[in-house]
MITOR-184299 format. One record per residue (C-alpha): residue number from 0; x negated, y, z. Coordinates in steps of 0.05 Angstrom, whole numbers. Last residue first. Example, Ala and Ser with C-alpha at 12.3 -4.5 7.8 and 13.67 -1.06 7.14 Angstrom:
BEGIN
+-----+--------+--------+--------+
!  nr !     c1 !     c2 !     c3 !
+-----+--------+--------+--------+
!   1 !   -273 !    -21 !    143 !
!   0 !   -246 !    -90 !    156 !
+-----+--------+--------+--------+
***
This chain:
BEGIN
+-----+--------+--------+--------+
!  nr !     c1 !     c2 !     c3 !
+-----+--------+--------+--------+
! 391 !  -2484 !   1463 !   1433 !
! 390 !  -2520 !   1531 !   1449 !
! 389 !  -2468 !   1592 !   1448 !
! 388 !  -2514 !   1656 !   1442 !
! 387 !  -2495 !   1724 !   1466 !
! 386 !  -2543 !   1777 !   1438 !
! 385 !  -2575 !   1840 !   1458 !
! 384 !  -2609 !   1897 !   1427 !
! 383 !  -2647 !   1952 !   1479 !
! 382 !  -2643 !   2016 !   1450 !
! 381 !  -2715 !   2044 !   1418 !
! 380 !  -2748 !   2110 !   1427 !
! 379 !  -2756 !   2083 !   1503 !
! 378 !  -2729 !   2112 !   1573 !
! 377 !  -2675 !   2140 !   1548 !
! 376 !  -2647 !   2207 !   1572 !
! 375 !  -2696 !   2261 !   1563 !
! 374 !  -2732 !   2233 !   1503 !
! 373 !  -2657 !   2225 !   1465 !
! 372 !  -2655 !   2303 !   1476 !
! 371 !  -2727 !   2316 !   1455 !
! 370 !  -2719 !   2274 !   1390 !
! 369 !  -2667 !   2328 !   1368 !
! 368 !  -2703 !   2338 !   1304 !
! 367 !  -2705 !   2266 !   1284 !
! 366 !  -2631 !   2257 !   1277 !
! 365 !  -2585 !   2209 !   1318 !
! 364 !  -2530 !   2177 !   1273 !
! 363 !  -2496 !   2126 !   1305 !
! 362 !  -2479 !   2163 !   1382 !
! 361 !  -2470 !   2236 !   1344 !
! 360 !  -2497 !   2287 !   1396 !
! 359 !  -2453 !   2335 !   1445 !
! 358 !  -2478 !   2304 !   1498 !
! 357 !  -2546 !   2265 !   1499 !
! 356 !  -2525 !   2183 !   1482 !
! 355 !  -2558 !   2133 !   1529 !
! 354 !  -2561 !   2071 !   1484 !
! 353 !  -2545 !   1999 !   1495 !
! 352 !  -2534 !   1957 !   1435 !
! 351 !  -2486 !   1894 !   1433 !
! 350 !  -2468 !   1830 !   1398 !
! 349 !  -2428 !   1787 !   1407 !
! 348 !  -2414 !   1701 !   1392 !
! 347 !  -2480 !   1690 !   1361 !
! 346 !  -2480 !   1612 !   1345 !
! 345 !  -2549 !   1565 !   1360 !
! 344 !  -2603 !   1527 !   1327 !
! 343 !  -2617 !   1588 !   1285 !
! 342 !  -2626 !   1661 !   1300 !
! 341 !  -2654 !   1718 !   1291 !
! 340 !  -2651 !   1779 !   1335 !
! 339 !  -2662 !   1851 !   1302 !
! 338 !  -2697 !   1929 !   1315 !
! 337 !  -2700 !   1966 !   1258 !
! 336 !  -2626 !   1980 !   1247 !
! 335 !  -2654 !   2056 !   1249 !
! 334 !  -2677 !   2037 !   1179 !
! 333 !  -2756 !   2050 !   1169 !
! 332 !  -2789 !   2106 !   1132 !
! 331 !  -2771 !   2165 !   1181 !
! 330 !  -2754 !   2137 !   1247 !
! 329 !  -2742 !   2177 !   1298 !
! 328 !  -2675 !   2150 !   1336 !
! 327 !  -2678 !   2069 !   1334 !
! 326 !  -2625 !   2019 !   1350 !
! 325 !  -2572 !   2026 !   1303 !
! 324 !  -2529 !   1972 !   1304 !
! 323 !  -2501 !   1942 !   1236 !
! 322 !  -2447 !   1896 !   1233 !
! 321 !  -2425 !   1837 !   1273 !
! 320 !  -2437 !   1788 !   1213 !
! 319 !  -2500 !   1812 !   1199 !
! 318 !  -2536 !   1886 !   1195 !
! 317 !  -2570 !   1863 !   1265 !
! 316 !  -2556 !   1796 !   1295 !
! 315 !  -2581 !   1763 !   1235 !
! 314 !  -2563 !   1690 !   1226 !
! 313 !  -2626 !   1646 !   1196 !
! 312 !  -2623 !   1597 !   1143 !
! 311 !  -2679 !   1605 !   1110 !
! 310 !  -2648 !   1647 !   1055 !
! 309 !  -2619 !   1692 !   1114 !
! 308 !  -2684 !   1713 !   1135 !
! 307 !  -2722 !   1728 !   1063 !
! 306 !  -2655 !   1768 !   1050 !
! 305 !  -2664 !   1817 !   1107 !
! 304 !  -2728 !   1842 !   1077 !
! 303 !  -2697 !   1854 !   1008 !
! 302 !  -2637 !   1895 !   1027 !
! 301 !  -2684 !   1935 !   1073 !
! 300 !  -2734 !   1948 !   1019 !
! 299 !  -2714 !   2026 !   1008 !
! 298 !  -2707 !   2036 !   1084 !
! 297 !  -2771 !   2001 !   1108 !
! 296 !  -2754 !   1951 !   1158 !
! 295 !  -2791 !   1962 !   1219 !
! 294 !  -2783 !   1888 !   1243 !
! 293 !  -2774 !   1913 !   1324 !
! 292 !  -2774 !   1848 !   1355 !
! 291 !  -2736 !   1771 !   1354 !
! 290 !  -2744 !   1707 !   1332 !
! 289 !  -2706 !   1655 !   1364 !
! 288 !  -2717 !   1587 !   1329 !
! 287 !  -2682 !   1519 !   1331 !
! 286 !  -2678 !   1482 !   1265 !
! 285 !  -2755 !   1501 !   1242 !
! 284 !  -2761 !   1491 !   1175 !
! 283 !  -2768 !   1560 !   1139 !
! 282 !  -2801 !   1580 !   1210 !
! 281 !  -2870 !   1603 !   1177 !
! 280 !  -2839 !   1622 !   1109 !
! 279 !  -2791 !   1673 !   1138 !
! 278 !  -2854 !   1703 !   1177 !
! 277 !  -2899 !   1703 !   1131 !
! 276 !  -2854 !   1739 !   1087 !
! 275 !  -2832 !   1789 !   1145 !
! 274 !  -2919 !   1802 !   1149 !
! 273 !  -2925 !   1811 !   1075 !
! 272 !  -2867 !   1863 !   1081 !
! 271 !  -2888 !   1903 !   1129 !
! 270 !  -2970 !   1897 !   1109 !
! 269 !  -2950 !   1931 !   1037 !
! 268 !  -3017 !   1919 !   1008 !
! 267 !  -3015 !   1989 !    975 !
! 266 !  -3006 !   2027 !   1047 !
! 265 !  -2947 !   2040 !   1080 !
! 264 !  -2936 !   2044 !   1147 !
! 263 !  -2882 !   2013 !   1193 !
! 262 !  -2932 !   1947 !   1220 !
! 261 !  -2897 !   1887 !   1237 !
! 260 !  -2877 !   1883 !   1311 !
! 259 !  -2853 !   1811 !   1328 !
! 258 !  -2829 !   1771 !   1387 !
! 257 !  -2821 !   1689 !   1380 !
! 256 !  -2786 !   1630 !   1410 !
! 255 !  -2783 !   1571 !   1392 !
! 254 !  -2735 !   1530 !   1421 !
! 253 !  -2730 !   1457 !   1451 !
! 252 !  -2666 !   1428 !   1477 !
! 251 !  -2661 !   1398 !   1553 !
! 250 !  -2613 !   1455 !   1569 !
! 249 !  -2660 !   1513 !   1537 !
! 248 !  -2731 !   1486 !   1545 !
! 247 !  -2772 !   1554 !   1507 !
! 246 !  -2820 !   1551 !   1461 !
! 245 !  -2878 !   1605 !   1456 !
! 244 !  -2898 !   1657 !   1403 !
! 243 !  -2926 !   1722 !   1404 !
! 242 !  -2933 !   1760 !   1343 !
! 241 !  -2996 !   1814 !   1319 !
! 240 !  -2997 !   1865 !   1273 !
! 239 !  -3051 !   1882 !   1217 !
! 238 !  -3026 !   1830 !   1170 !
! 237 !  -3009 !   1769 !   1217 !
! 236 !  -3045 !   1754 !   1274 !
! 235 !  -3012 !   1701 !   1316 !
! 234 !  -3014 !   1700 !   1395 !
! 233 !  -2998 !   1630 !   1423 !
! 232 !  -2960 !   1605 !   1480 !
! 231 !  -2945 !   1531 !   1492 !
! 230 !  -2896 !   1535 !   1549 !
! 229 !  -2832 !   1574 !   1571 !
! 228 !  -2789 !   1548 !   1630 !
! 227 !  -2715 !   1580 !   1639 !
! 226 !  -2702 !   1647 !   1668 !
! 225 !  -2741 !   1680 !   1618 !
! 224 !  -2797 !   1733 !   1593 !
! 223 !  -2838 !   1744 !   1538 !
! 222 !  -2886 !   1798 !   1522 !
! 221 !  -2928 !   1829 !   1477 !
! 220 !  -2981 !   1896 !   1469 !
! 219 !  -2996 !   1917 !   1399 !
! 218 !  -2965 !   1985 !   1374 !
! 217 !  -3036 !   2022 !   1403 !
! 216 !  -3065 !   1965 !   1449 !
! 215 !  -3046 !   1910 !   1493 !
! 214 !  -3073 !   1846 !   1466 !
! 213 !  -3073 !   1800 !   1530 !
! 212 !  -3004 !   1783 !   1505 !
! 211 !  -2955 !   1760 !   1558 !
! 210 !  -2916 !   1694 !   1562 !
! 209 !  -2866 !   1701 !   1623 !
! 208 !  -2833 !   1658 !   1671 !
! 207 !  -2800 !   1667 !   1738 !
! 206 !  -2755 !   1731 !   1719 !
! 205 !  -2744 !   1770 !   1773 !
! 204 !  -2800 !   1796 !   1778 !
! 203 !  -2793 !   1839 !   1707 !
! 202 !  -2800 !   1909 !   1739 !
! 201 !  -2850 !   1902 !   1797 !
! 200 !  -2877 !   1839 !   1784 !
! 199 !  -2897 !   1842 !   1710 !
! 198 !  -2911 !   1915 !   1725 !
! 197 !  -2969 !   1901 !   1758 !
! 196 !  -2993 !   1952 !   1808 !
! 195 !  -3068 !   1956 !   1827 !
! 194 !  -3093 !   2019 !   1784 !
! 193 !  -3031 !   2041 !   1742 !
! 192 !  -3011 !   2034 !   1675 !
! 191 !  -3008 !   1950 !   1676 !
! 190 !  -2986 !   1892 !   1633 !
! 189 !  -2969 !   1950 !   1575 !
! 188 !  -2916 !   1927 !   1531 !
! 187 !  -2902 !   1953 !   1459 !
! 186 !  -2858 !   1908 !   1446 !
! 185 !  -2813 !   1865 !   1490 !
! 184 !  -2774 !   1796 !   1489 !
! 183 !  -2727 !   1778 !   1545 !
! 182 !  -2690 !   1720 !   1550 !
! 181 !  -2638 !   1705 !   1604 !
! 180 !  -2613 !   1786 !   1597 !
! 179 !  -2589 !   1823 !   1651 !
! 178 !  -2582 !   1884 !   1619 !
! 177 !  -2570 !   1924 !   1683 !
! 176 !  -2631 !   1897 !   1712 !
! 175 !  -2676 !   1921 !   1652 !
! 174 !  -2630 !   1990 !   1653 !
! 173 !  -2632 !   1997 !   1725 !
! 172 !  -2715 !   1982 !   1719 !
! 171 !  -2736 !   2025 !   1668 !
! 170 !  -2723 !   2099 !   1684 !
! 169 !  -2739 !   2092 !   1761 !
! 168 !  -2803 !   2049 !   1739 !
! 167 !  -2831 !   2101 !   1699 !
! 166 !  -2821 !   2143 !   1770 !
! 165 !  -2857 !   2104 !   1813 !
! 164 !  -2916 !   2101 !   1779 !
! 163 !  -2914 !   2173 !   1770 !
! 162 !  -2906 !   2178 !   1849 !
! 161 !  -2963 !   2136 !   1861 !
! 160 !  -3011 !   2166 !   1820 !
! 159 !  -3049 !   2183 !   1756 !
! 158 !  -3004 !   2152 !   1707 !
! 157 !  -3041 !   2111 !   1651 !
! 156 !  -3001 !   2098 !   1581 !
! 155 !  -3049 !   2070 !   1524 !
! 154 !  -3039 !   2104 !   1455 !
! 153 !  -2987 !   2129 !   1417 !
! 152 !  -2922 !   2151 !   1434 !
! 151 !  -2858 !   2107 !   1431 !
! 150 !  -2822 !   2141 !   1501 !
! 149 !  -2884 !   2132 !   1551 !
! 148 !  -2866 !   2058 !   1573 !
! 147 !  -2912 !   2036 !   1518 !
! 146 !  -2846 !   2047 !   1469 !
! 145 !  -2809 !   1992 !   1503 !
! 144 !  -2784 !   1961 !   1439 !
! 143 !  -2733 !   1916 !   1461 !
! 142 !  -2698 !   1849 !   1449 !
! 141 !  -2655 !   1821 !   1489 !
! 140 !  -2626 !   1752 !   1484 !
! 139 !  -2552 !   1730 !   1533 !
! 138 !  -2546 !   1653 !   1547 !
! 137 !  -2491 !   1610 !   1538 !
! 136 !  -2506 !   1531 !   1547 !
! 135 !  -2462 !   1475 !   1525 !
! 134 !  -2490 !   1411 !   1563 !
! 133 !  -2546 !   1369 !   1554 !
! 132 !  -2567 !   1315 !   1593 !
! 131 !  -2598 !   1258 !   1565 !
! 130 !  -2626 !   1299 !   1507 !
! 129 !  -2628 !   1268 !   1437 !
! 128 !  -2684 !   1242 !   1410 !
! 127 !  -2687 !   1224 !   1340 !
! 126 !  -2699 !   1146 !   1318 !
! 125 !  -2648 !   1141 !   1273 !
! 124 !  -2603 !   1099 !   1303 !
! 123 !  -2609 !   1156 !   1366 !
! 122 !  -2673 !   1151 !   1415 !
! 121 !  -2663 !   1178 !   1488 !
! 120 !  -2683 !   1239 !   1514 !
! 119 !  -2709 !   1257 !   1592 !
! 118 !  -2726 !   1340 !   1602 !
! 117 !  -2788 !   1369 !   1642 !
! 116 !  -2801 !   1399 !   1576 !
! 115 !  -2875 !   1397 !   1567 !
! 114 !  -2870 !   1324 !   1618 !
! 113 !  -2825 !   1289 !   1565 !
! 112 !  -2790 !   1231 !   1588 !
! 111 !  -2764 !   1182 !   1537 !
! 110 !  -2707 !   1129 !   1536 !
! 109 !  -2694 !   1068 !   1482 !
! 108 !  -2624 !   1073 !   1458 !
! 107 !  -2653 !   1061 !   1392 !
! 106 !  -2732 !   1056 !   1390 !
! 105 !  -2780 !   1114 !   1374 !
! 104 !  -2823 !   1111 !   1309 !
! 103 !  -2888 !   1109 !   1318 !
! 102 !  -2935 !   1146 !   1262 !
! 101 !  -2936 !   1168 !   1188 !
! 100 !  -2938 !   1096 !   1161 !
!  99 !  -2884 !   1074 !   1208 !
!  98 !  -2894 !   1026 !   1268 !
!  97 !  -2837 !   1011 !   1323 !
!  96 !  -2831 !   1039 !   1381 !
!  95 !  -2855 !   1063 !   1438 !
!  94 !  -2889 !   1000 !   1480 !
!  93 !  -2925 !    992 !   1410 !
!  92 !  -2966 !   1057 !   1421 !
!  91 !  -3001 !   1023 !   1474 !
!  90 !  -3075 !   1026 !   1452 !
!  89 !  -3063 !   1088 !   1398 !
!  88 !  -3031 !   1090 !   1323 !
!  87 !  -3020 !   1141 !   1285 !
!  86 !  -3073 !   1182 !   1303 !
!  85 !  -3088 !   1257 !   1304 !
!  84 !  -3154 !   1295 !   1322 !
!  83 !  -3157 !   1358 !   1362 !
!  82 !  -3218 !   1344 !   1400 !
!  81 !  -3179 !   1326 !   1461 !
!  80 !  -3144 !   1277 !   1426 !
!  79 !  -3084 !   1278 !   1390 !
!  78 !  -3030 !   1211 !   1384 !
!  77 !  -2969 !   1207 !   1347 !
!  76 !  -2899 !   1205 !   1359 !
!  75 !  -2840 !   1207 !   1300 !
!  74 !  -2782 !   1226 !   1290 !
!  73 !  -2812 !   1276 !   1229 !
!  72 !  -2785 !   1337 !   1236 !
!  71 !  -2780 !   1322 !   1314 !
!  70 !  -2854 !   1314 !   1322 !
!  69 !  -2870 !   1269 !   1384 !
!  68 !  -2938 !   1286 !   1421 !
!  67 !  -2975 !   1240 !   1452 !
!  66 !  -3031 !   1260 !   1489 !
!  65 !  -3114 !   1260 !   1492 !
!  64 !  -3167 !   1221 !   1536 !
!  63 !  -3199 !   1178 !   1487 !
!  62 !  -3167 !   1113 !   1486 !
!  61 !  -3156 !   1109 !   1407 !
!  60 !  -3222 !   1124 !   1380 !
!  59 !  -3203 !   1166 !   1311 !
!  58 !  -3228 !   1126 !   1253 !
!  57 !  -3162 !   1145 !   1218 !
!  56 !  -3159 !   1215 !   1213 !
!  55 !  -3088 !   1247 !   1201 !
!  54 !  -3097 !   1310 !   1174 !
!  53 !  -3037 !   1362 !   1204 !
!  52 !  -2985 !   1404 !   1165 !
!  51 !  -2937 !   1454 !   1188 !
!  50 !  -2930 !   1517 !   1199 !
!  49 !  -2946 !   1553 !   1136 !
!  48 !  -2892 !   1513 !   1101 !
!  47 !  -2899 !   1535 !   1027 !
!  46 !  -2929 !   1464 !   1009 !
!  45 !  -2877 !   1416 !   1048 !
!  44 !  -2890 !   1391 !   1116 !
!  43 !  -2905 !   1317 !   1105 !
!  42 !  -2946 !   1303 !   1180 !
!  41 !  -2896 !   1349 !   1215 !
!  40 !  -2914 !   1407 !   1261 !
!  39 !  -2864 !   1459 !   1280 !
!  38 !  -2805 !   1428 !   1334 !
!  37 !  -2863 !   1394 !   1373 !
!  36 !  -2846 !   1358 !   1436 !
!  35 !  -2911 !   1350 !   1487 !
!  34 !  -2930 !   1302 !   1531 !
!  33 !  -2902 !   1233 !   1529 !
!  32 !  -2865 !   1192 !   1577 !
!  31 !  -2827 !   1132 !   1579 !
!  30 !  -2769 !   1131 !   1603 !
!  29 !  -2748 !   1061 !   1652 !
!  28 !  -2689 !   1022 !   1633 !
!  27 !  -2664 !   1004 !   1698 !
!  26 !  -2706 !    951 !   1712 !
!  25 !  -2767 !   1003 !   1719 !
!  24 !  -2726 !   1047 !   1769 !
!  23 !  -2716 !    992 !   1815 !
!  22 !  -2788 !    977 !   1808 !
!  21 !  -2800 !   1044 !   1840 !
!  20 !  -2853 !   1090 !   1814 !
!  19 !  -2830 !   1111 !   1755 !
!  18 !  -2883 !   1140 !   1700 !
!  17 !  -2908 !   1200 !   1682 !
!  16 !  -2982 !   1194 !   1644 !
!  15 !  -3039 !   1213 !   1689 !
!  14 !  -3090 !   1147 !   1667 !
!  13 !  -3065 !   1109 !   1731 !
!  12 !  -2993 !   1117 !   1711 !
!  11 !  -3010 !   1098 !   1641 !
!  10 !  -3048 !   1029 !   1673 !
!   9 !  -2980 !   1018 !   1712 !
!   8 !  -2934 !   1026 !   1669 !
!   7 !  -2961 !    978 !   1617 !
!   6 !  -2970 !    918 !   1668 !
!   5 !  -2893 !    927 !   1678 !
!   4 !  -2889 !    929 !   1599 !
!   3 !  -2931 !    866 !   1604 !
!   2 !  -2889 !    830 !   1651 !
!   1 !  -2829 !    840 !   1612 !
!   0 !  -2768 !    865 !   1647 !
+-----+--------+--------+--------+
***
């Protein structure tokens, strides 16, 4: 190995990058690391993308303390500094590849180590990274309106004791644990309704990471859990609702990963349907997205709304190949098929709804004026809607 590549590794250990610590390890084709691995961002997004773009700036000092970040729509890395300014080019960006007018273009058969992911790649003839290890992964998605723990009303659920406490839990947790989902995305989630108990720890413990929304109020509050690691959070706004989003390292693979609530009501701006626009438009070029929540499609534009998804390439769990699920019992404007799972990056192979049916009623077609009934013996106005994915 070069003498200056060894000289190299050393000043990027010293500055906090990864990098092997053996010189065994350094003959042996040594992966270089970089920080974070963007599946959004690209330096020639197109116009309607509003993901996407980033300004270059050019004067940008070089060795100011910042990260490398490699954008897979564009195989590329480039540099951002601490101040949020991009380069192309930084002080050892030549160790990674090879110069391109957008950035640095990784080398074939040349191996990376990305410390977001916790995940080693190594660059195709095209200069894509590919993970080392990656095997065919199944994992089971849930999505669920919660309903504020307190059945879909409005408002800001507080119990007064102990016992109440106790008892929410009692009609959550056998059907959370009975789930047993990998990913978890909920609406309408309250990080606490009782002085000095979490329920992040007493009903979602068992999964060891989360992404929750500090927004919590009336319709608002967010959360993401799963059994694999979650990082870059962020809470969008989006025509009087709010999304969270987060990625999520599935078998070396990067996903994004989002849960939505777009408002129900109607008003002249029409805030559902502006907000499933954005939506469509925001992961138009994503390849690996799982975006999930209660979309509140209104009935007479239901048609509509599930067309924005499928002409960007996404695969409906809901009113899709495996049919339609209902998933709601007192809506009035929206479909009861308001609750859905997007997908692309990976293949649905079931799907399934679970609902607590009161006897006597009709299991697909529950009717607004026996609300009470469903009340008694689901926790939520909503049924938990889950997905088998096959990741290849």
């Amino acid at each position: 190995m070069r003498r200056s590549l060894w000289l190299f590794l050393l000043i990027i250990s010293a500055i906090g990058f990864s990098a092997c610590s053996t010189e065994d390890e350094i003959e042996d084709n040594v992966a270089l690391p970089f920080e974070v691995y963007d599946i959004m961002l690209s330096s020639q997004a197109a116009g309607d993308d509003v993901a996407g773009r980033f300004i270059i700036s050019e004067d940008v000092d070089p060795w100011r303390t910042g990260e490398i970040v490699y954008l897979e729509r564009d195989g590329l890395f480039v540099y951002r500094d601490k101040q949020g300014n991009w380069s192309r080019h930084w002080g050892y960006a030549a160790f990674f590849g090879t110069y391109d007018p957008r950035g640095v273009r990784p080398i074939h058969g040349q191996k990376y180590f990305c410390t977001q992911t916790g995940c080693e790649y190594v660059a195709d003839e095209n200069g894509h990274l590919i993970p080392v290890y990656a095997p065919t992964t199944q994992i089971k998605v849930t999505t669920w309106n919660i309903g504020g723990f307190n059945n879909g009303n409005s408002g800001e659920l507080s119990v007064s004791s102990e016992e109440n406490y106790l008892a929410v839990l009692d009609r959550f947790k056998p059907l959370i644990e009975g789930l047993d989902a990998d990913l978890v995305g909920l609406c309408e989630y309250l990080p606490s309704i009782f002085t000095n108990r979490k329920i992040r720890a007493d009903l979602m413990g068992q999964y060891p990471y989360a992404s929750i929304s500090e927004v919590s109020g009336e319709y608002m509050g967010k959360a993401i859990f799963a059994r694999f690691p979650l990082s870059n959070p962020q809470l969008l706004r989006i025509h009087e609702s709010i999304a969270l989003e987060a990625d999520a390292t599935i078998g070396g693979r990067v996903f994004k990963v989002c849960i939505c609530h777009p408002v129900w009501w109607k008003t002249d701006g029409d805030p559902n349907f502006k907000t499933l626009k954005f939506l469509a438009e925001r992961y138009k070029y994503v390849d690996r997205i799982i975006l999930m929540g209660d979309f509140n499609f209104l009935r007479e534009r239901e048609d509509e709304s599930l067309k924005l998804f499928t002409d960007v390439g996404f695969t409906p769990a809901n009113i899709g190949p495996f049919g339609s699920f209902t998933t709601a019992y007192n809506t009035t404007l929206s479909s009861r098929a308001i609750d859905n799972i997007f997908i692309k990056g990976a293949e649905i192979i079931s799907v399934s709804v679970k609902q607590i049916t009161p006897e006597g009623l009709d299991p697909h077609n529950p009717r607004i004026e026996d609300e009470a009934l469903w009340d008694a013996v689901n926790p939520s106005d909503h049924f938990p809607l889950s997905a088998k994915l096959l990741i290849k």
